[in-house]
C-alpha positions in Angstrom: 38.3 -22.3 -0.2 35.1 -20.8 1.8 32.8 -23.5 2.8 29.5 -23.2 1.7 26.6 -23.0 4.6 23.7 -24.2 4.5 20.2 -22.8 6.0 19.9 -23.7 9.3 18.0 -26.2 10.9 15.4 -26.0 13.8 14.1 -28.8 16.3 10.5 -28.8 17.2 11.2 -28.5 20.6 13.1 -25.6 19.5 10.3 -23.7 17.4 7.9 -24.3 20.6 10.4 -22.9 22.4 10.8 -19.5 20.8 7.1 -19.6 20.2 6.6 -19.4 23.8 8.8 -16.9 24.1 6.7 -14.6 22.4 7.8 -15.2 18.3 5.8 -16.6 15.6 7.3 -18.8 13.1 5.2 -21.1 11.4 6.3 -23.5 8.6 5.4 -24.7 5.1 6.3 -27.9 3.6 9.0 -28.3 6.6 10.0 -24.8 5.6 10.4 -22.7 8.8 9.5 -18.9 8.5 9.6 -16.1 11.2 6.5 -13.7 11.1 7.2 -12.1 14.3 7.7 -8.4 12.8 4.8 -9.4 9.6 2.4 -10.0 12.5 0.8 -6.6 13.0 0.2 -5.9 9.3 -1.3 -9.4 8.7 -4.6 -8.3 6.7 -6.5 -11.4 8.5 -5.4 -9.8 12.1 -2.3 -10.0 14.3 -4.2 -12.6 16.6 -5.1 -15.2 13.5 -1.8 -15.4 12.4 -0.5 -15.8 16.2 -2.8 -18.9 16.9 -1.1 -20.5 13.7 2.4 -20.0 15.6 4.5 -23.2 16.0 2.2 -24.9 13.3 2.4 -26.2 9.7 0.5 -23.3 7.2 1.0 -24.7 4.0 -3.3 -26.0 4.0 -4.4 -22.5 5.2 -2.6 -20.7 2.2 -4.8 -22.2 -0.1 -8.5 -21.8 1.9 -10.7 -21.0 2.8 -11.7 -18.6 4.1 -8.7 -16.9 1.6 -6.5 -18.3 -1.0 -3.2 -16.6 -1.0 -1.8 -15.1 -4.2 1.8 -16.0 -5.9 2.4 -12.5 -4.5 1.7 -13.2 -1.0 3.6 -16.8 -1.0 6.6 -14.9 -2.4 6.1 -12.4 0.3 6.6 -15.2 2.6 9.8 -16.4 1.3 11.4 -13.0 3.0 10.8 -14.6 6.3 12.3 -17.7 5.6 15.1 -19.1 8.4 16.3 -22.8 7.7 14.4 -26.3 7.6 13.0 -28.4 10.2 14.5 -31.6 10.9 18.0 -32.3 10.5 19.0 -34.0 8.0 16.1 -33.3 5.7 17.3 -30.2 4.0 19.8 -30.5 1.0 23.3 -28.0 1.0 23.3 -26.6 -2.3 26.7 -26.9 -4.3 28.9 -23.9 -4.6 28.3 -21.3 -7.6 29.5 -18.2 -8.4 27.3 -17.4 -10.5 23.8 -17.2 -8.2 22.2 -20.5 -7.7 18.2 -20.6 -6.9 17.0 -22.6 -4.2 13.3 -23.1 -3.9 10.5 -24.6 -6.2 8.6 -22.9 -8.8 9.0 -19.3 -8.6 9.2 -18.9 -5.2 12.9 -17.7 -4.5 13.8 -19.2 -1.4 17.5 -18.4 -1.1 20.6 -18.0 -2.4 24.3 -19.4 -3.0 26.1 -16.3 -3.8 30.2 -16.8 -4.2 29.9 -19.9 -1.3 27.5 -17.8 1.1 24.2 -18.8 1.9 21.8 -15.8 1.5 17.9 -16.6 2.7 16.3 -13.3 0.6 15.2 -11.3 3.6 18.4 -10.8 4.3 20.0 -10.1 0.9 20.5 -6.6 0.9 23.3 -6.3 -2.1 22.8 -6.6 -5.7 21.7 -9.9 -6.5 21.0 -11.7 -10.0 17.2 -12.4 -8.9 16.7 -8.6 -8.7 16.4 -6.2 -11.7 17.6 -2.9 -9.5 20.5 -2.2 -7.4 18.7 -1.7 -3.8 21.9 -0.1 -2.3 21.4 3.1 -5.0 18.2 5.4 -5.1 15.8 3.3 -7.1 13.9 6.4 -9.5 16.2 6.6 -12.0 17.2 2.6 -12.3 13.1 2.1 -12.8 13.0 3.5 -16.0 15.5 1.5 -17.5 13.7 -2.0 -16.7 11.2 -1.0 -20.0 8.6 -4.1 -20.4 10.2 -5.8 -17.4 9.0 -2.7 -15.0 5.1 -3.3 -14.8 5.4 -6.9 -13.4 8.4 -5.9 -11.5 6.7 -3.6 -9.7 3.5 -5.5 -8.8 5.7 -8.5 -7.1 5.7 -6.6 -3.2 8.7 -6.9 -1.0 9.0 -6.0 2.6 12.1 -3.1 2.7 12.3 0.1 2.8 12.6 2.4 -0.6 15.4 5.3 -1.5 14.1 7.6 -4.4 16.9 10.6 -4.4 20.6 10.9 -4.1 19.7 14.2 -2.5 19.4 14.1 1.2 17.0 16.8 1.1 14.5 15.2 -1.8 14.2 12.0 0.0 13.2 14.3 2.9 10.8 15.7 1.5 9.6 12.6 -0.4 8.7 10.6 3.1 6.1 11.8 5.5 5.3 10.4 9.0 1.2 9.9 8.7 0.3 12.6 11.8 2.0 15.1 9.9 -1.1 15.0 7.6 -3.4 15.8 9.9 -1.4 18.3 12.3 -0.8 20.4 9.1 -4.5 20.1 7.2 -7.0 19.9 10.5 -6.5 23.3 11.2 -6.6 24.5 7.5 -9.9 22.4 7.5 -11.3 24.1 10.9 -10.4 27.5 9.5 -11.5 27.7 6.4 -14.6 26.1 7.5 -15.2 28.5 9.7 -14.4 30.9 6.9 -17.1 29.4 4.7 -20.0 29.2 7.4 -19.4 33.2 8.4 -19.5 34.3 5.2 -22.6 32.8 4.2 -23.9 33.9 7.4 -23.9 37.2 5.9 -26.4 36.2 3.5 -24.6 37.7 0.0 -23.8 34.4 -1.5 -26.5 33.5 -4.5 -26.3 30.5 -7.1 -26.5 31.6 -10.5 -26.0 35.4 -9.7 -23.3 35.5 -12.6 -26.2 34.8 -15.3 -29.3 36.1 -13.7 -30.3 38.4 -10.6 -34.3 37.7 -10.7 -33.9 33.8 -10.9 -30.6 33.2 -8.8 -30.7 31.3 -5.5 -29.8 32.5 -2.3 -27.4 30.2 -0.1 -27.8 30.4 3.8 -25.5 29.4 6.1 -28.2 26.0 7.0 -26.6 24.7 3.8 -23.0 24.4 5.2 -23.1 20.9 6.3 -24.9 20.0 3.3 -22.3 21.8 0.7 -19.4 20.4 3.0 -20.8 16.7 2.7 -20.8 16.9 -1.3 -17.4 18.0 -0.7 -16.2 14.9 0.6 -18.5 12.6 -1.7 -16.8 14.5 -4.5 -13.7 13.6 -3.3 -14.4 10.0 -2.8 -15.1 10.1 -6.6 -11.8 12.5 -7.3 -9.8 9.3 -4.9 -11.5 7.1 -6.7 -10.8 8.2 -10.7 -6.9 9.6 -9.6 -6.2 6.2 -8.3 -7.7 4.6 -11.2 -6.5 6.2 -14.0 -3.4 8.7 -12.9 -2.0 6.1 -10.2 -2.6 3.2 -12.3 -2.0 4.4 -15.9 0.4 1.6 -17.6 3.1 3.8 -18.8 4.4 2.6 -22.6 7.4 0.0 -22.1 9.3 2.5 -24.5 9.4 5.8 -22.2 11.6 5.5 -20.1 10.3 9.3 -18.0 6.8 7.8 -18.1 8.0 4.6 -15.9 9.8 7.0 -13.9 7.1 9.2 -13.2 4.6 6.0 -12.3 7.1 4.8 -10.0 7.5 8.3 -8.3 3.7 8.8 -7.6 2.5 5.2 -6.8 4.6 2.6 -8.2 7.1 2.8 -5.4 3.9 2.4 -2.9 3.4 -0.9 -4.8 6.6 -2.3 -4.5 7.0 -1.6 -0.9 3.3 -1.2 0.4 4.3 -1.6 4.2 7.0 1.4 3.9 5.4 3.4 6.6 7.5 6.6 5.7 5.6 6.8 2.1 1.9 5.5 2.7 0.5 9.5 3.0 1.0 12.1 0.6 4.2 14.9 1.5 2.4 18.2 2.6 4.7 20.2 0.0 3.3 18.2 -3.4 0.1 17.8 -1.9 -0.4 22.1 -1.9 0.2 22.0 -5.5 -2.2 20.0 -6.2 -5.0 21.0 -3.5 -4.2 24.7 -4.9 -5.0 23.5 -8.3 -8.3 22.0 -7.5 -9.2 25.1 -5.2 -8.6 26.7 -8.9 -10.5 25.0 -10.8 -13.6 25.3 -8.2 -13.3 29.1 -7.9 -13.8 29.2 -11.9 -17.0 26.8 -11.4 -18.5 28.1 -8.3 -19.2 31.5 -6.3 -15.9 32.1 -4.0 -17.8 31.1 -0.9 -20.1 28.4 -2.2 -16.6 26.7 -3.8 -14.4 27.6 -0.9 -17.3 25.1 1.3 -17.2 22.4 -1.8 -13.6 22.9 -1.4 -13.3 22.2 2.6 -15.5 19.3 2.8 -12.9 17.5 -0.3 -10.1 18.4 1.7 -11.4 17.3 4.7 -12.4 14.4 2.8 -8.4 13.9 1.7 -7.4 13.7 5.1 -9.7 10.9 6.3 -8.8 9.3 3.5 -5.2 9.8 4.2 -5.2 8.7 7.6 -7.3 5.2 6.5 -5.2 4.8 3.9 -2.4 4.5 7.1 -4.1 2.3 9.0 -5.5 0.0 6.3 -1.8 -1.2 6.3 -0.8 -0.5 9.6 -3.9 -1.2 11.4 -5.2 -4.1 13.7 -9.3 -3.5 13.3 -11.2 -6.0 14.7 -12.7 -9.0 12.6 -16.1 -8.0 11.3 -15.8 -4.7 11.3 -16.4 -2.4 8.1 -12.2 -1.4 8.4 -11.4 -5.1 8.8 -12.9 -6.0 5.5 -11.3 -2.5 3.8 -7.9 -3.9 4.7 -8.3 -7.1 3.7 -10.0 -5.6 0.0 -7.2 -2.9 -0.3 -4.5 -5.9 0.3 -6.1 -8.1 -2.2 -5.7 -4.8 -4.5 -2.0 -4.7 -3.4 -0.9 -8.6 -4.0 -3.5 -10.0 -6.4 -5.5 -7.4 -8.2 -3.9 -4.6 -9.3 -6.2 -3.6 -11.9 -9.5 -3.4 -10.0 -10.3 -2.7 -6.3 -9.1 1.2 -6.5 -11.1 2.4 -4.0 -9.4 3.1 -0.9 -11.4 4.8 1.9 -14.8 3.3 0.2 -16.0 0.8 -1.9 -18.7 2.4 -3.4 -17.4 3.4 -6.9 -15.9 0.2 -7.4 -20.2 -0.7 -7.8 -21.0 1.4 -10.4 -17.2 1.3 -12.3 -17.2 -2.8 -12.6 -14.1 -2.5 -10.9 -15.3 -4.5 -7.5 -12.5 -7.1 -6.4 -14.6 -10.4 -6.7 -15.2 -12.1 -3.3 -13.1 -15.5 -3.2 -15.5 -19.1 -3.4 -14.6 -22.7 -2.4 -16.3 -25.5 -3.1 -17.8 -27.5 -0.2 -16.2 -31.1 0.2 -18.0 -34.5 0.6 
């Protein structure tokens, strides 16, 4: 018979120990977690998290200055080690069948055929799971039904396979500089482009209806025409990640689910995958192409192709903040700081509000504004 082993236990002297060697693993409860490769994505900053090294966390997950969601304790669990103290921590019987350790609904580990499996290294199929992480995940999704839209929203920290095809999941993953080394110089040209042709004087507003009252536009508008590009796109961010990005597809359709999961419920599930935080270059023409489209119907060729330039330019900033709002360090107090820690909250607590990404600002007018977190003073 295998013996069953039990999660290892740590000394203090031991946990100072690594901690001065440069780790950071902090406990909960006498619960010892190691946070050295979480550090850098920490939304409160790398260096908060590193003064808490070596030290009990369980009063600062509950505030202030933040109160930590059921997501983000769960999160934690990934990093769980062993115990400290010998002697304190319990060896769980033998099962075959899966046996939870933990309290509540935080899974801590797991007693799988006499081995002793802490989650963040469980990488086979496991009863505590609804998918099979060792297959491509897009066509398991679909089959999870009303299970899939809180399956989704609980966040783990691994990486995500969509395709059996080597070539899909290729072109499905996109390194976040490939964004800008393949749209900056579409952006510089056809700005350049835009501003030269309406250099020549030949574009007019309203020429289709009327020559006596249409309005000439000079080539002093450019910045102008190039700014309401971006605010447009702000809004078009804004309204595709509300309502495309965010629709709830119907428990029933099992393509729906699929299709969610392709275009943002996979970012959900694993929002620290750093190979799917910007969109692939190849979908991403489709749909700039069908927005350039729509804008040529709307507006004269030049006067849309400048609308058009200033949204695409404003994809790309958006794009690259999008990176860095989960891969970024900014500094505390600064206006990137507070847009990590807002899109985090949207990632682990509020899924339905707090869609704007490189801005705030429609979340005002839209009632969608993440609500900033109170505490009560004490005596």
């Amino acid at each position: 018979a295998m013996a069953t082993a039990g999660p290892r236990s740590f000394s203090a002297a031991e946990v100072r120990a690594r901690c001065a060697q440069g780790a950071c693993l902090v406990s909960c409860h006498r619960r010892l977690y190691d946070l050295s490769g979480f550090v850098r994505l920490h939304p409160g900053g790398e260096q908060l998290l590193r003064r808490r090294a070596g030290t009990d966390v369980s009063a600062a997950l509950d505030g202030p200055p933040h109160r930590h969601s059921a997501n983000a304790r769960r999160w934690l669990e990934q990093y769980y080690v062993g115990d400290i103290e010998p002697g304190d921590e319990q060896v769980p019987p033998r099962s075959r069948t899966g046996t939870r350790v933990g309290t509540g609904s935080q899974l801590c580990a797991w007693d799988w055929d006499g081995l002793w499996v802490p989650q963040h290294y469980n990488h086979c199929l496991l009863p505590q799971d609804l998918v099979d992480w060792q297959k491509p995940l897009l066509w398991q999704v679909g089959y999870l039904g009303e299970k899939y839209d809180e399956w989704v929203h609980q966040p783990v920290d691994r990486p995500i396979r969509l395709f059996h095809s080597d070539f899909l999941e290729f072109l499905s993953k996109t390194a976040w500089y490939v964004v800008f080394m393949v749209w900056t110089p579409v952006v510089l040209y056809l700005s350049w482009v835009s501003y030269t042709s309406l250099a020549q004087g030949n574009t007019r507003l309203f020429s289709s209806f009327t020559t006596e009252y249409s309005i000439p536009v000079h080539k002093y508008y450019f910045p102008f025409i190039f700014l309401l590009g971006m605010i447009l796109w702000s809004l078009l961010e804004y309204l595709i990640h509300r309502f495309v990005f965010h629709m709830k597809p119907p428990a029933s359709n099992y393509y729906l689910i699929t299709l969610h999961f392709l275009l943002h419920g996979q970012h959900h599930k694993s929002p620290f995958d750093s190979s799917r935080l910007v969109f692939p270059p190849v979908p991403a023409s489709l749909v700039i192409g069908f927005f350039y489209g729509v804008l040529r119907l709307l507006l004269p060729e030049m006067l849309g192709l400048a609308v058009f330039v200033g949204g695409l330019c404003g994809y790309v900033i958006y794009d690259m903040m999008h990176y860095y709002l989960h891969y970024g360090s900014p500094k505390k107090g600064t206006y990137l700081y507070g847009l990590k820690a807002y899109h985090v909250k949207h990632h682990f607590e509020h899924q339905r509000s707090g869609f704007g990404i490189s801005t705030r600002f429609w979340d005002y007018p839209f009632r969608t504004l993440i609500p900033e977190e109170t505490f009560k003073k004490e005596d």
